[in-house]
N, C-alpha and C positions, 0 to 999 in steps of 0.2 A: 272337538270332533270334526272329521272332515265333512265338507258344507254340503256336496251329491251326496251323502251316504241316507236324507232324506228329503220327505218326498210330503207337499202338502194338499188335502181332501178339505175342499168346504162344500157345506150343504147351505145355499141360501134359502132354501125355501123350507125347511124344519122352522117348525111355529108360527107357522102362515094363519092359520085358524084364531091363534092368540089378540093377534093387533084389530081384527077384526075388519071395518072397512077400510082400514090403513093398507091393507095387504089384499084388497079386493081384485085389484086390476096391477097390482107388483109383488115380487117376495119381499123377504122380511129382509133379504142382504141388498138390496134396493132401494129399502125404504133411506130417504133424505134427512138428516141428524145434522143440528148443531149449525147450523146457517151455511154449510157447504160439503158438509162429508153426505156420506154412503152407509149403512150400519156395516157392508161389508167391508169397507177402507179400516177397521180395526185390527178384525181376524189377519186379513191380507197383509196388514202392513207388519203385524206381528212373527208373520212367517219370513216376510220379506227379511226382516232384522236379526232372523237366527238364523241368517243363511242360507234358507231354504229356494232351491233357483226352481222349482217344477212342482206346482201349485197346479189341481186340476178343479174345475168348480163344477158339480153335477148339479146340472139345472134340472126343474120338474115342471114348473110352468110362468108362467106371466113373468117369462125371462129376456124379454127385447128391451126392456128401462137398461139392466143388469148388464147385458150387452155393450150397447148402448155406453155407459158408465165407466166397464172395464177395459173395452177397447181391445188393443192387443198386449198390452197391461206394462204401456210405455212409462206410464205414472211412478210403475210400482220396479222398474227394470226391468220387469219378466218379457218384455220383446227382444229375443235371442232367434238363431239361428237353430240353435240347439237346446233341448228341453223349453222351460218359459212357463207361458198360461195357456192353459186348457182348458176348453169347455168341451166340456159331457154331457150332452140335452140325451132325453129319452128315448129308445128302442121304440118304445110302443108294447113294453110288455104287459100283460095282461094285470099283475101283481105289482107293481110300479110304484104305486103313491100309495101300498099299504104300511111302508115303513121304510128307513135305511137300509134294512137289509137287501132290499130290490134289489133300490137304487146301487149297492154296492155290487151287487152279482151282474148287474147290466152293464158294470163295467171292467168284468172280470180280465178279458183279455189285456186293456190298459195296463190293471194292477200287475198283471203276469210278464208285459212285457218291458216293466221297468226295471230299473238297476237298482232303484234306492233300496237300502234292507229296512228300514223304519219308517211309517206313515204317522202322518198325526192327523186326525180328523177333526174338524172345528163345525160347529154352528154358526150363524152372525146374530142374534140375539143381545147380544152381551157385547161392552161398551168396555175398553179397556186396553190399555199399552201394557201387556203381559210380557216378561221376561222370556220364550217360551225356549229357549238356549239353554237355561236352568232346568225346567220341566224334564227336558230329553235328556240332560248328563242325568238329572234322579231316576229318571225310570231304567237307564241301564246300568246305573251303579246298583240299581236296588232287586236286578235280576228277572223283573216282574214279568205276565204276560200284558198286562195294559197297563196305563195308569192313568188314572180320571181326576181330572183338575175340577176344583172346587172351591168357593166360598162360604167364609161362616159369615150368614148373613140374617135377617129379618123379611121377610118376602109378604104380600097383600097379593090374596088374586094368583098365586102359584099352586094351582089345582094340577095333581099327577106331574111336579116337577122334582125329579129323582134327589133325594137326600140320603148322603154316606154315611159311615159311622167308623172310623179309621180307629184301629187300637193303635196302642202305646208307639210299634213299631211302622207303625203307615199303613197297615194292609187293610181291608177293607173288609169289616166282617159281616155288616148288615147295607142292606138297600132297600130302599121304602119311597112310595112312591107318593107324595104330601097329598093331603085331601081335606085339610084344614083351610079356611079362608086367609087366615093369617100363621105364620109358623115359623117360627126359627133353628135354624141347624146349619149342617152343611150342605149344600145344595150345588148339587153338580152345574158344570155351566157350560154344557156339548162341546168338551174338549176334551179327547181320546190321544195316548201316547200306546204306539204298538207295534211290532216289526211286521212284515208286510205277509213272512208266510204263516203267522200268527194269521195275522187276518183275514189272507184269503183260505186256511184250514176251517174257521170259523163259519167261517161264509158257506163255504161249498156243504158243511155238515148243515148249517140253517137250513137251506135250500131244502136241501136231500129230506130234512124231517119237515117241510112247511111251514118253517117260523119266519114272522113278518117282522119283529120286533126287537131290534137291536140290544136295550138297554133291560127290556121284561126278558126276553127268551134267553137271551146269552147272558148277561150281567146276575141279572137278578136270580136265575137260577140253578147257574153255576159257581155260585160265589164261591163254593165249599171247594170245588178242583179247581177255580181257575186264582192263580196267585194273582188278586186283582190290586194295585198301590192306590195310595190316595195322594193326589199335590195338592195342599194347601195356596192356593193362590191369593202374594200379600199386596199387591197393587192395587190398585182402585181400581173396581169393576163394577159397572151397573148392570144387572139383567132386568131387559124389556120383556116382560111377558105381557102387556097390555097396554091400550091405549094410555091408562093413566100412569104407567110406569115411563112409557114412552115422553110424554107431557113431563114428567118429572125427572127423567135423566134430560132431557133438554133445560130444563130451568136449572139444574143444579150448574149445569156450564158458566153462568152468574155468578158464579161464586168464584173468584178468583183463584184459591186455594184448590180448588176442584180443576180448576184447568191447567195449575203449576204440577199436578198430580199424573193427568191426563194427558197432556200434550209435553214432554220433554223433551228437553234442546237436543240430546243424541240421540232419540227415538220418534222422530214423526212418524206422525199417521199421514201417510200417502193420501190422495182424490186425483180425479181428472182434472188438467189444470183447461182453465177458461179461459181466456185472455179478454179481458174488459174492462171497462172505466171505473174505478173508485164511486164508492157510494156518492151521493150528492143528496144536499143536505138544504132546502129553503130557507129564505130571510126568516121565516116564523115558524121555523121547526121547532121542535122542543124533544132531546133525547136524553135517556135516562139509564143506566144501570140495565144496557142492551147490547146484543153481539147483531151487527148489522152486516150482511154483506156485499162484496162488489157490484156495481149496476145496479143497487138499489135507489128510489128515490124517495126521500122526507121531505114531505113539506107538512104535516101531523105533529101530533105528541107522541113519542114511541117511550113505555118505561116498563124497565124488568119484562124485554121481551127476545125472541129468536128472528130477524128480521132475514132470510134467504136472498139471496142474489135475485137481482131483476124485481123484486116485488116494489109496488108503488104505493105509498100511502097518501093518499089525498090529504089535499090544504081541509084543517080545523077536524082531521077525523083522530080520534082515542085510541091506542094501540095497549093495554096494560097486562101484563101476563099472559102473552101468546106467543102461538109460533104460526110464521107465517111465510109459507115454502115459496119457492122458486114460481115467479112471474105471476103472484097472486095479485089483484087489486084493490083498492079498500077507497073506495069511494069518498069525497068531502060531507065532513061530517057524520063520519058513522062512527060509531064505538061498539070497540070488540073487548072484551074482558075474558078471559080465563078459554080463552079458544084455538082451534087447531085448524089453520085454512091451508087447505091440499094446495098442491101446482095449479094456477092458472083459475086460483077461484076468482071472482067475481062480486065484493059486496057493495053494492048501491049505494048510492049518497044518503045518509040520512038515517041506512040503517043501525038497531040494533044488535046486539048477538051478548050474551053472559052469560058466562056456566062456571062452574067454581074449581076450587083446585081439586078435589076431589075425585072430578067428573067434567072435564074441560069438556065445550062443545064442540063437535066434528062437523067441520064441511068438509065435501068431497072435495075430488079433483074433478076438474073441470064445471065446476058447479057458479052458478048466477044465484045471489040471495038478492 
C-alpha cells in the first residue's frame, strides 16, 4: 500500500499509574529499557518500518525526558520538511486526563487536517519489533471498522487489562476487562488499526454523549454494531504493566534468543544516538552474563545484570540481577541484588540493598542511599 496513505498516533503516557514510581516524574514512553532504549523507540520504530512518515505523539504530562529523547525524530528519519514528528501537548481542557478520548478530540483539528485515510494508534507499554505493514493489509482486506492487535499470553498484576475473544473468522465477539491477579487469554496490547473518518465519527459522537473511555464506552459497548477484527500478534512482545514486569522484560534481554527475536537485522529499533566512549572495564573487574553500555565504568563484579550508559560501579562493589540506568553510581563495596537504581542514583560505599525477583527494590531517581 502506498506509505502517506497512513498516519501514526502514540499515547506515551497511557499506563503511567501502572509503573508506579518509575513513572513519577516521566511517562511510560520515557521510561529507559534495556541499557539504552526508550519504551517508546519500539512503537516508533515499528511505525517508522511500515512506512509510516507522520507520527504525531499526544503528550499529557512529565513530557520534557520524552522531548528531550525524541528530538526532532532525526533518529527515527521523521526530520522532514514535510509531514515527520509531531508533538501534541495539552490544550488545558478541563476533561484531558480522563481518558483517550479527550486527548483525541483536543486534537481534532490535526486529525481533520491530514491526508492520510488510516490511523493506527499505539501505546508504549509493550516491548516488541511488530510487523505492523501486515496488521494494515489484514485490517483492510478484512473490511473491518478497527482492528485491535493482541497477545495470547499469561499476564501477573494485569488488573482491568482488556482481553478479546476472536471467533473462527477474527471478529471480535466479547471484551472483558481482567480482574484476576493472574490470567490468561488474549490480551489486547493498545494497538488500534482504523480509518481516520472512522475515527474522528467516533470521537465527535463520544464527546456529544460524555464518554471518557475509549476502549469501555466505544469498544466494549458496541461490540454488537461495530465490525470490530482481532490481529493475533506472532512476534515477541512483552507487556509492562508493572514494575516487576518491567524488572523482567529487562532480564529477559539475557537471553540471547530473546534479543535474536527482538532486535532483527532488517528491523532495528531506532534511539537517540549519543556519541561517547566504549564501556571501560578495570584490572579487577569481573563481568558476567550482562548488557553493559557506552560510557559506562567497571571496575566491580557485574553478573546477569542491565548496566546503562555512564553508570559507574565502584572497585570491589556486587552488581547481580539489576538494572542500573543512565549515570547512576554504586559505590566500592556495596552490593545490590535484585534491584532497580533510577538515573543519577547514588549508593555509598559499603552499602547494602536485596530484593528478590519477585519484588526487585526501587530507588529513585536522583536519590543518595
Amino acid at each position: 500500500m502506498q506509505k502517506n496513505q497512513v498516519m501514526g498516533l502514540l499515547f506515551p503516557n497511557m499506563g503511567d499509574s501502572t509503573l508506579g514510581d518509575l513513572t513519577a516524574h516521566r511517562s511510560v514512553g520515557s521510561t529507559p529499557f534495556g541499557g539504552r532504549y526508550r519504551l517508546i523507540d519500539f512503537p516508533l520504530s515499528n511505525m517508522v518500518h511500515a512506512g509510516i512518515s507522520k507520527v504525531g505523539v499526544i503528550t499529557k504530562k512529565n513530557y520534557n525526558s520524552l522531548m528531550d529523547h525524541l528530538g526532532s525524530g532525526k533518529a527515527w528519519d521523521l526530520s522532514r520538511k514535510h509531514e515527520g514528528l509531531y508533538y501534541l501537548p495539552p490544550r488545558g481542557s478541563d476533561h484531558l486526563y480522563e481518558g483517550r478520548i479527550s486527548s483525541l478530540a483536543d486534537i481534532m483539528s490535526f486529525l481533520q487536517a491530514s491526508k492520510e485515510e488510516i490511523v493506527v494508534l499505539s501505546d508504549c507499554y509493550t516491548v516488541g519489533n511488530i510487523d505492523l505493514d501486515q496488521m494494515i493489509s489484514h485490517h483492510i482486506a478484512g473490511g473491518a471498522d478497527i482492528t485491535i492487535g493482541y497477545v495470547h499470553t499469561t499476564l501477573r498484576g494485569a488488573i482491568d487489562r482488556m482481553l478479546v475473544w476472536p471467533d473462527q473468522d477474527g471478529r471480535i465477539t466479547d471484551i472483558v476487562f481482567n480482574q484476576a491477579e493472574e490470567a490468561e487469554g488474549n490480551f489486547s496490547i493498545g494497538l488500534y488499526v482504523m480509518s481516520k473518518a472512522f475515527l474522528i465519527r467516533i470521537i465527535k459522537d463520544a464527546i456529544g454523549r460524555n464518554l471518557t473511555h475509549f476502549e469501555r464506552d466505544i469498544l466494549q459497548k458496541h461490540i454488537a454494531s461495530l465490525h470490530i477484527a482481532g490481529y493475533e500478534v506472532k512476534e515477541l512482545t512483552m507487556m509492562i504493566c508493572s514494575q516487576e514486569q518491567y524488572f523482567a522484560a529487562n532480564m529477559a534481554l539475557l537471553d540471547a534468543e530473546v534479543r535474536n527475536k527482538l532486535f532483527l537485522p532488517g528491523r532495528p529499533i531506532y534511539t537517540k544516538v549519543r556519541d561517547c566512549a566504549p564501556a571501560r572495564y578495570g584490572l579487577n573487574s569481573v563481568v558476567s552474563d550482562s548488557l553493559v553500555g557506552d560510557g559506562a565504568k567497571i571496575n566491580g563484579t557485574v553478573r546477569n545484570s542491565i548496566v546503562f550508559r555512564d553508570a559507574d560501579i565502584g572497585r570491589d562493589a556486587v552488581v547481580e540481577n539489576c538494572v542500573v540506568m543512565q549515570g547512576a553510581i554504586i559505590g566500592e563495596r556495596a552490593q545490590l541484588r535484585y534491584t532497580i537504581a533510577d538515573k543519577n542514583v547514588v549508593i555509598r560505599e559499603g552499602r547494602a540493598l536485596q530484593g528478590c525477583e519477585s519484588y526487585p527494590i526501587y530507588i529513585a531517581k536522583n536519590t543518595m542511599v
